[in-house]
C-alpha positions in Angstrom: 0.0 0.0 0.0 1.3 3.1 -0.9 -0.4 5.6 0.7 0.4 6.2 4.1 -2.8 8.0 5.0 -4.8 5.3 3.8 -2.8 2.9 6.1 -2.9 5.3 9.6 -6.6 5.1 8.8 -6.6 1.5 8.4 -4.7 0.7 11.7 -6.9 3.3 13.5 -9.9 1.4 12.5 -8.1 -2.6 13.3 -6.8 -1.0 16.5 -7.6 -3.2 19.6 -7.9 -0.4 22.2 -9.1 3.6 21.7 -6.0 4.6 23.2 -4.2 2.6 20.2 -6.6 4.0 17.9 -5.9 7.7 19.1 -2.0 6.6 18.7 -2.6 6.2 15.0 -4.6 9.3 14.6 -1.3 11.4 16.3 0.7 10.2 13.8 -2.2 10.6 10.7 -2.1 14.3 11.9 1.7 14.9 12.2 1.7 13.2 8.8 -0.6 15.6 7.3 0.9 18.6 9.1 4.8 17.4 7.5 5.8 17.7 11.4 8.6 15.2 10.1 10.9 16.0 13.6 7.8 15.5 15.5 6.6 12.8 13.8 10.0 10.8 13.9 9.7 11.6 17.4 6.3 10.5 18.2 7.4 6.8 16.1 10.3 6.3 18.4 7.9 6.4 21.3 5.3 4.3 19.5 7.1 1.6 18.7 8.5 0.5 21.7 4.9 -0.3 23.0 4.3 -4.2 23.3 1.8 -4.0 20.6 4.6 -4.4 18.2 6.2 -7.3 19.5 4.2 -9.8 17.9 3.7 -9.6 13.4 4.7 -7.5 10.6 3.0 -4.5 12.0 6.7 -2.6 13.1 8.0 -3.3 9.7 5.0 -2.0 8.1 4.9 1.2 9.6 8.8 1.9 9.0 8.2 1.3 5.6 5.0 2.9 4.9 5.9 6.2 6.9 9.4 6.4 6.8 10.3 4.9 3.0 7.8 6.6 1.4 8.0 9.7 2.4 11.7 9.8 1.4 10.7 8.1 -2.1 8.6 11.0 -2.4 11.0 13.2 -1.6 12.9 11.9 -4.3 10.7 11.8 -6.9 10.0 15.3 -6.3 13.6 15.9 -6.5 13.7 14.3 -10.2 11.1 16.1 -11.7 13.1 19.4 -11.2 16.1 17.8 -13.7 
């Protein structure tokens, strides 16, 4: 999946708790704000919590936050050459 909003939306709505829910919605607004620091920030936290300990779920998240947003990055970079 390549867009990352879709997929905060999609783990808000399979989160097993609110406050997990409300976790994924933080980082769906930092997202949309481009609070990159804040957001990086925010992931470190996020992470550690034992929801992550089990699955594919950590590995998801790193790539659909933090790859894409740097493959955008550089395919916005391209289209100025």
């Amino acid at each position: 999946m390549k867009d990352v909003i879709g997929y905060l939306k999609q783990q808000q709505s399979k989160s097993p708790t609110p406050e997990m829910a409300s976790e994924w919605h933080s980082l769906e607004d930092l997202y949309n704000r481009k609070l990159w620091h804040q957001l990086t920030l925010k992931l470190t936290v996020f992470v550690l919590d034992p929801y992550f300990s089990k699955g594919d779920t950590l590995i998801q998240v790193q790539y659909q936050i933090r790859i894409q947003q740097h493959l955008h990055t550089l395919e916005m970079c391209c289209e100025t050459f």
